[in-house]
C-alpha positions in Angstrom: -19.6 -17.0 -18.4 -16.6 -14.4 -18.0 -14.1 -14.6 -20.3 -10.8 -15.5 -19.1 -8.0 -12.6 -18.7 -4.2 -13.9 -19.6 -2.1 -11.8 -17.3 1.8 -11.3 -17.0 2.9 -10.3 -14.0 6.2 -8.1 -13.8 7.8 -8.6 -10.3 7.1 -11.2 -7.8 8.0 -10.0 -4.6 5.1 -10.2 -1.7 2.8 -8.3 -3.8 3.1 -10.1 -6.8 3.7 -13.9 -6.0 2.0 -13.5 -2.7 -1.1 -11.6 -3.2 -2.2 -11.3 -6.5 -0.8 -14.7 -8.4 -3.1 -16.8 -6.5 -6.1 -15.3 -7.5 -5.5 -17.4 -10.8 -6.0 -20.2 -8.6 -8.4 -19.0 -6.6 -10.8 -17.9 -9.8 -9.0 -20.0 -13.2 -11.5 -19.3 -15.2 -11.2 -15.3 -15.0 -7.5 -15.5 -14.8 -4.6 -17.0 -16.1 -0.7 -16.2 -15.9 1.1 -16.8 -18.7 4.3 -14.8 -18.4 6.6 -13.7 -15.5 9.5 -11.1 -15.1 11.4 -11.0 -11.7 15.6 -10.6 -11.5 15.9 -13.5 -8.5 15.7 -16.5 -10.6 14.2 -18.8 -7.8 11.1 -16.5 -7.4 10.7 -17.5 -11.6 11.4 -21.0 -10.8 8.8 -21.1 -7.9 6.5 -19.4 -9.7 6.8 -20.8 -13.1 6.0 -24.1 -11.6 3.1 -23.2 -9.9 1.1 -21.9 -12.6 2.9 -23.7 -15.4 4.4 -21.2 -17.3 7.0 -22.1 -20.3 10.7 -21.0 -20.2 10.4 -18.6 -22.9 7.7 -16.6 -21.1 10.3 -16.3 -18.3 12.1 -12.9 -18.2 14.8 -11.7 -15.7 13.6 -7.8 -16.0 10.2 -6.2 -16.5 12.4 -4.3 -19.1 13.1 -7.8 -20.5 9.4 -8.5 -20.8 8.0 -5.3 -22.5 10.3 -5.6 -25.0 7.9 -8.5 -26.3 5.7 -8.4 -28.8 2.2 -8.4 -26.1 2.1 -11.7 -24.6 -1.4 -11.1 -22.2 -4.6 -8.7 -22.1 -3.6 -7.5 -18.7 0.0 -6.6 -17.1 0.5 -6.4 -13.1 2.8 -4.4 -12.3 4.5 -4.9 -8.8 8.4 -3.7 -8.9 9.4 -1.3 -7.0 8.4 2.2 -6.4 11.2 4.0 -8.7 10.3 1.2 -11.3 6.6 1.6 -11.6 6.1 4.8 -14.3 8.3 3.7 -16.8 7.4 0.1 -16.8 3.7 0.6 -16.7 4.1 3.8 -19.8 6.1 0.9 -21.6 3.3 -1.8 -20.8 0.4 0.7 -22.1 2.8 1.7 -25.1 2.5 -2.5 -26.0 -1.8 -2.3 -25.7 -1.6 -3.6 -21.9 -4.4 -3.0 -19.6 -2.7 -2.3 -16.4 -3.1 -3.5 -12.2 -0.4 -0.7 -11.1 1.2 -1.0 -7.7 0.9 1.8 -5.5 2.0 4.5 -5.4 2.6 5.4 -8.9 5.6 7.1 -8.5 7.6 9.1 -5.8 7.5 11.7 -8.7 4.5 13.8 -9.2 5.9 14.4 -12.5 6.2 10.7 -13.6 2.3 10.2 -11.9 1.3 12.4 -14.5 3.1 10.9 -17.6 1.3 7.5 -16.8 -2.6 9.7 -16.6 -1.6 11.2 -19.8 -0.5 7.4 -21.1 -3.4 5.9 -20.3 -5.6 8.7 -21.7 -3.5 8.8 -25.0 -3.6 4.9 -25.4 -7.0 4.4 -24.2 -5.7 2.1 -21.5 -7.1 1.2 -18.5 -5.0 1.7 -15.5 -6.3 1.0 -12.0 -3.8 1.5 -9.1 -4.0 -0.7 -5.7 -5.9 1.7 -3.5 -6.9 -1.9 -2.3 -8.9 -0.1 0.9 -11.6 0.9 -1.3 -13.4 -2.1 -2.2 -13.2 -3.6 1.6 -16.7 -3.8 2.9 -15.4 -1.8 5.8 -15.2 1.3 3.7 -17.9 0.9 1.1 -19.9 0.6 4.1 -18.6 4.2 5.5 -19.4 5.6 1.8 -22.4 4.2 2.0 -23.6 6.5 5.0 -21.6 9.4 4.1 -23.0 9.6 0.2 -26.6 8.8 2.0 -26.3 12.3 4.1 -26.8 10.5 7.3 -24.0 12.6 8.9 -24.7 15.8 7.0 -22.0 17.7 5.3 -18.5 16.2 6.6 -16.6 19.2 8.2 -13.8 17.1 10.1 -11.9 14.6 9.6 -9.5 12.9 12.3 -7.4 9.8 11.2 -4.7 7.5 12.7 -2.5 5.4 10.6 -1.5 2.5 13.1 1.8 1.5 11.5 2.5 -1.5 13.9 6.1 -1.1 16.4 6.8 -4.7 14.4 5.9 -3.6 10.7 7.5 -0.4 11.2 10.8 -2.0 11.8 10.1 -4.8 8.9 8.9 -2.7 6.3 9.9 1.1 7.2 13.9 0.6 9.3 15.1 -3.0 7.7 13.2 -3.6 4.5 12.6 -2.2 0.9 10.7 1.1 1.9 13.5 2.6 4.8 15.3 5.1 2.2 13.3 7.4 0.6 16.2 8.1 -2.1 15.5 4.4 -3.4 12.4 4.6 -2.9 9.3 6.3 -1.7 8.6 8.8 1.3 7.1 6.7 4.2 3.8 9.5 4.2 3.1 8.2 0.4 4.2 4.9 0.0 1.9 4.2 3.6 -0.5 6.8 3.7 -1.4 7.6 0.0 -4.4 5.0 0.9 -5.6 7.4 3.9 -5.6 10.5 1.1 -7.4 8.4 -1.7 -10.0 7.2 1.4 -10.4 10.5 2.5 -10.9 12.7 -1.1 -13.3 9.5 -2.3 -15.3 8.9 0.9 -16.0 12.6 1.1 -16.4 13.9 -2.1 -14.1 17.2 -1.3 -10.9 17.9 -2.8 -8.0 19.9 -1.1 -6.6 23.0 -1.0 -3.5 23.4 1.1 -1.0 20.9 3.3 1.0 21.4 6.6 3.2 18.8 8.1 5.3 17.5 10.8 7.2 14.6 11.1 11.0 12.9 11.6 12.8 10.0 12.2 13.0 10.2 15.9 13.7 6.8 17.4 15.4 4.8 14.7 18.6 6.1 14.8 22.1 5.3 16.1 22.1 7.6 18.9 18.9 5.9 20.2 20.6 2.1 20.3 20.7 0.4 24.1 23.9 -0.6 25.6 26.0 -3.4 24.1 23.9 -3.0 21.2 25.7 -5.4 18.2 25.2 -4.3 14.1 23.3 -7.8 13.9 20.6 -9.6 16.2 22.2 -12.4 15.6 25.6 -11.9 16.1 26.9 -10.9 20.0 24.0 -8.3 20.8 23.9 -7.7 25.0 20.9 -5.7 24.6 18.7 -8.7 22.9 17.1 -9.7 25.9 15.1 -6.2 26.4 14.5 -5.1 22.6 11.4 -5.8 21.7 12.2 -5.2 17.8 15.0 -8.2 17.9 14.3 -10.1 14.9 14.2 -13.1 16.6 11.5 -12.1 18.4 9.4 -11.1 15.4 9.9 -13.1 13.2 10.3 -16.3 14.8 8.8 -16.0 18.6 5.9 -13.2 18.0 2.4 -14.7 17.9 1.5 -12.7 15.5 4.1 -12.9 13.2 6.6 -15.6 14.2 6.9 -18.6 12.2 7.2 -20.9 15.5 3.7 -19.5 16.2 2.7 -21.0 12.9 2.1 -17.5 11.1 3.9 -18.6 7.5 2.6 -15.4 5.4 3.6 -12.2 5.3 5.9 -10.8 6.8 7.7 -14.4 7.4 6.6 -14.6 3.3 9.1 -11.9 2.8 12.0 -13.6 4.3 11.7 -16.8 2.2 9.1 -18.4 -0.1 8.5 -20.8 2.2 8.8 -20.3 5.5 10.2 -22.6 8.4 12.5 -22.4 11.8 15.7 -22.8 9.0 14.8 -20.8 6.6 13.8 -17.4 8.7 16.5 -18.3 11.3 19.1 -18.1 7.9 17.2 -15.2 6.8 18.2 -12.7 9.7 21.7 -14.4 10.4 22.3 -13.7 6.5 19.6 -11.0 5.3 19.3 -7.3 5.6 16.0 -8.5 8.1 18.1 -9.3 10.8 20.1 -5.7 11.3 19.5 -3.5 14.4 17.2 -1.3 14.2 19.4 1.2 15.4 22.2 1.0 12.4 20.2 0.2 9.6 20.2 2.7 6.0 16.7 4.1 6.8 15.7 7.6 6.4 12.1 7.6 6.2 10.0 9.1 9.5 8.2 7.1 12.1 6.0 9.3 13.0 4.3 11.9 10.9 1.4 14.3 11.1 -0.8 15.7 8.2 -3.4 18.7 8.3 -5.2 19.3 5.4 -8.0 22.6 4.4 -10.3 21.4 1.8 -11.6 23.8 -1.1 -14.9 24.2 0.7 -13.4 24.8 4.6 -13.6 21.7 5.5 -10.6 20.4 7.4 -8.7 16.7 7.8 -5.8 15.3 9.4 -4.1 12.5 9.6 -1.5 10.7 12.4 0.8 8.2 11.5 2.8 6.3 13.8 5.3 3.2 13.9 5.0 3.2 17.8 1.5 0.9 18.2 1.1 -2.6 18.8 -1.0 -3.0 16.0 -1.6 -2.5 12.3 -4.9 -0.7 12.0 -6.6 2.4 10.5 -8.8 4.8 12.9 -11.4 7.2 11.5 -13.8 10.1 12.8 -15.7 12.0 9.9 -17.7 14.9 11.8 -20.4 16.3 10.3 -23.6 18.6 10.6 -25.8 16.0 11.7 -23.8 13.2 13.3 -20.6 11.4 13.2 -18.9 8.6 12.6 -16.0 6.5 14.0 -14.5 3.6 12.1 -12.3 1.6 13.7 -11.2 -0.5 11.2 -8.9 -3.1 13.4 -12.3 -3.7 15.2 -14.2 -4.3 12.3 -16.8 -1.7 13.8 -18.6 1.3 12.5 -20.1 3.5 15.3 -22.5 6.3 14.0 -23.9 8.9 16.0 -27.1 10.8 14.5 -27.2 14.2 17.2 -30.1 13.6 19.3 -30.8 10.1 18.6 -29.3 6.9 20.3 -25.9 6.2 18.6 -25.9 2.4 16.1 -22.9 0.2 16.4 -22.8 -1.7 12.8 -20.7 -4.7 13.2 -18.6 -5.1 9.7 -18.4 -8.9 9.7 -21.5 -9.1 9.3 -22.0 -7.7 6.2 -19.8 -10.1 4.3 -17.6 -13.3 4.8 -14.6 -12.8 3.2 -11.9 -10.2 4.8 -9.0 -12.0 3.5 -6.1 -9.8 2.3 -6.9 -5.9 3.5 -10.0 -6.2 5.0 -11.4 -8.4 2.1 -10.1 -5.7 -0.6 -7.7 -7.6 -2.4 -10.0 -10.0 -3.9 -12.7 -7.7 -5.0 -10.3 -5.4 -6.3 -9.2 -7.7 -8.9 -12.0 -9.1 -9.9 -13.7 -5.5 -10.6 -10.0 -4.7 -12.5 -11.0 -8.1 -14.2 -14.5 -7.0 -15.3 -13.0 -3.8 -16.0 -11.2 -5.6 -18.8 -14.0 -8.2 -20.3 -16.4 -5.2 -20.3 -18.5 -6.6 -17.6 -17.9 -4.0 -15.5 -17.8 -0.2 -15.6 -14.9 2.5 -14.0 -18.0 3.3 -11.3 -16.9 5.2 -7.9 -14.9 2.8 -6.4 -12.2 2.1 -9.4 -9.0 3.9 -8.6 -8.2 5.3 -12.2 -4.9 6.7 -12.3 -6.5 9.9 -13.1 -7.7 9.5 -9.7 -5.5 8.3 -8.1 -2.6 10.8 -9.0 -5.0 13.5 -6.4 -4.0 11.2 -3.3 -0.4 11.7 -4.5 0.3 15.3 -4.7 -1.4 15.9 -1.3 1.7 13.1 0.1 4.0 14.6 -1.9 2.9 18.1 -0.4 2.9 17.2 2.7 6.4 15.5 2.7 7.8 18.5 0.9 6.6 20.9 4.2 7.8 18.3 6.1 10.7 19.0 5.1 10.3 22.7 5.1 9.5 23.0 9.6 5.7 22.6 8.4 5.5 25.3 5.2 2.1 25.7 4.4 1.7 23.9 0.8 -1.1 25.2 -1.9 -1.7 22.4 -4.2 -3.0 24.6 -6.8 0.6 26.0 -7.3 2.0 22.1 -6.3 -0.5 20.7 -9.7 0.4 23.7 -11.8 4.3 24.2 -10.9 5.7 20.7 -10.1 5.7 19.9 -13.9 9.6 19.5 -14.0 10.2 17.9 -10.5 8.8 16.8 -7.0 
């Protein structure tokens, strides 16, 4: 039998509360909370009382928390972006094992401090590169690492951010200024550059990019446009990003539609007509799209040359109606194209009659990413009872830091009319900033 992890989990915003406490409901006898650290005191309250957690392992700061003597084998960390190095040096510093929120940090200087931690303490540190462990991809590594395809010399992806998810998470919500938080190209996309390096096996050489905020902005807001959805707004009838609309009316999100988790989860802990409808008369959820604080793109290209000539790009755009990833990896001897909202891999062998494999039928639970969520905890959780072994698929931070400085590249020429960036000189010379 697997020995039980105690875990404490240091912020519980959608990330932490939502997805990754219940998993000690959903498995007890691999994992158990037994302290909590978040700064809204109802989130503690909630939470404490789910999973029966005393008082005095109640803390109002993951700050608070660490100062502890070690209260668990294992520490999630789930704060925001800005937060996450320090906290999770701090956490290894104490002898925790760590579940690290992506992305590490917005500083490439600060993702390697926490390598160089978890080497120095012997820690293990496995970042939420959740997309990995979906059946979806392992599927796709499966045919790539069998030479199926040959030697992969493009690769073509599209980041669907979703019209709706781009205004929730990207305009209105925590990820909309990049100077409190993360550039929109890592804190989205430093999935796409993990999937790419690990699927392929090829590491990069040099980054252009192109990308702005070209739609979110004052300029761009209709006539008799108000500061609030809520509150007077003449153009509420024709704007399809009216918070009403999405977070009450739309069928996939919209609470009256019955759709209760995220993003309605984000709003309020538990989510009604009242409690949304308060939520964007009151919240920072119910602006106008068009005179929020955001600064982050909503559209972005990325081109990347690999060490061995190989070449990858990657589109990402807020203006799609859904929330899916789209994949071609050309190779020498066939293709393939993974369409991810689908659920469908299409592989083409030149000369040979093409095979459609039909991803839901190779597993039956695609709950939570594609079905990654789950089995990336449960690996972390072998990972720590010594059941299971850093194969492949575990995102190290050591690995995981790669994905980072080709984001971090690319939204430094971004910002530079599409500069060519070497990452040779961006690994060597960024030791003081980025």
């Amino acid at each position: 039998m697997s020995r039980q992890v105690t875990v404490a989990i240091a912020g519980l915003g959608n990330r932490g509360r939502d997805v990754y406490a219940p998993f000690a409901e959903m498995f007890p006898e691999r994992m158990k909370i037994v302290a909590i650290a978040d700064p809204i005191p109802e989130r503690i309250e909630e939470v404490a009382g789910r999973y029966h957690i005393p008082l005095e392992k109640c803390f109002s700061s993951a700050e608070e928390m660490l100062e502890q003597d070690k209260l668990a084998d294992a520490a999630f960390i789930t704060t925001q972006d800005r937060q996450h190095a320090t906290q999770a040096i701090k956490a290894m510093e104490k002898g925790y094992d760590i579940l690290l929120e992506k992305p590490i940090s917005p500083n490439l200087k600060e993702c390697r401090m926490v390598a160089e931690a978890a080497e120095k303490y012997g820690r293990n540190v496995v970042v939420c590169h959740v997309l990995r462990y979906t059946p979806f991809y392992q599927e796709i590594k499966r045919i790539i690492d069998s030479g199926t395809i040959g030697d992969v010399v493009s690769v073509m992806g599209i980041m669907n951010v979703g019209y709706w998810h781009q205004a929730h998470s990207f305009v209105r919500g925590n990820w909309a200024n990049s100077d409190v938080t993360s550039p929109m190209i890592l804190q989205k996309c430093c999935h796409d550059m993990d999937l790419y390096l690990w699927l392929t096996g090829k590491t990069c050489r040099s980054v252009s990019s192109f990308g702005n905020t070209y739609h979110f902005k004052k300029e761009n807001a209709p006539a008799g446009a108000a500061s609030r959805c809520t509150k007077g707004c003449k153009a509420k009838k024709d704007c399809i990003f009216d918070a009403e609309k999405i977070y009450l009316i739309n069928e996939d999100t919209g609470v009256l539609a019955g759709n209760v988790g995220w993003p309605a989860e984000v709003l309020s802990s538990r989510p009604d007509e009242a409690s949304i409808r308060k939520a964007i008369e009151e919240g920072p959820y119910g602006r106008c799209v068009y005179d929020c604080d955001n600064n982050v793109v909503d559209h972005q290209i990325v081109n990347m040359e690999m060490t061995d000539g190989a070449s990858m790009s990657l589109a990402m755009s807020g203006f799609t109606p859904d929330v899916s990833r789209y994949t071609k990896f050309m190779g020498t001897r066939g293709q393939i194209i993974a369409d991810m909202g689908a659920n469908m891999i299409t592989l083409s062998r030149f000369g040979k009659k093409e095979e459609i494999i039909d991803v839901s039928k190779l597993a039956e639970d695609f709950s939570g990413h594609g079905g990654g969520e789950r089995r990336m905890v449960e690996a972390f959780l072998d990972l720590i009872t010594g059941e299971g072994e850093a194969d492949d698929t575990i995102t190290s931070v050591a690995r995981s830091v790669e994905s980072h400085v080709i984001a971090l590249a690319a939204e430094e020429s971004r910002q530079n009319g599409g500069k060519v960036i070497y990452l040779d000189e961006t690994r060597q010379e960024r030791e003081g900033g980025m």
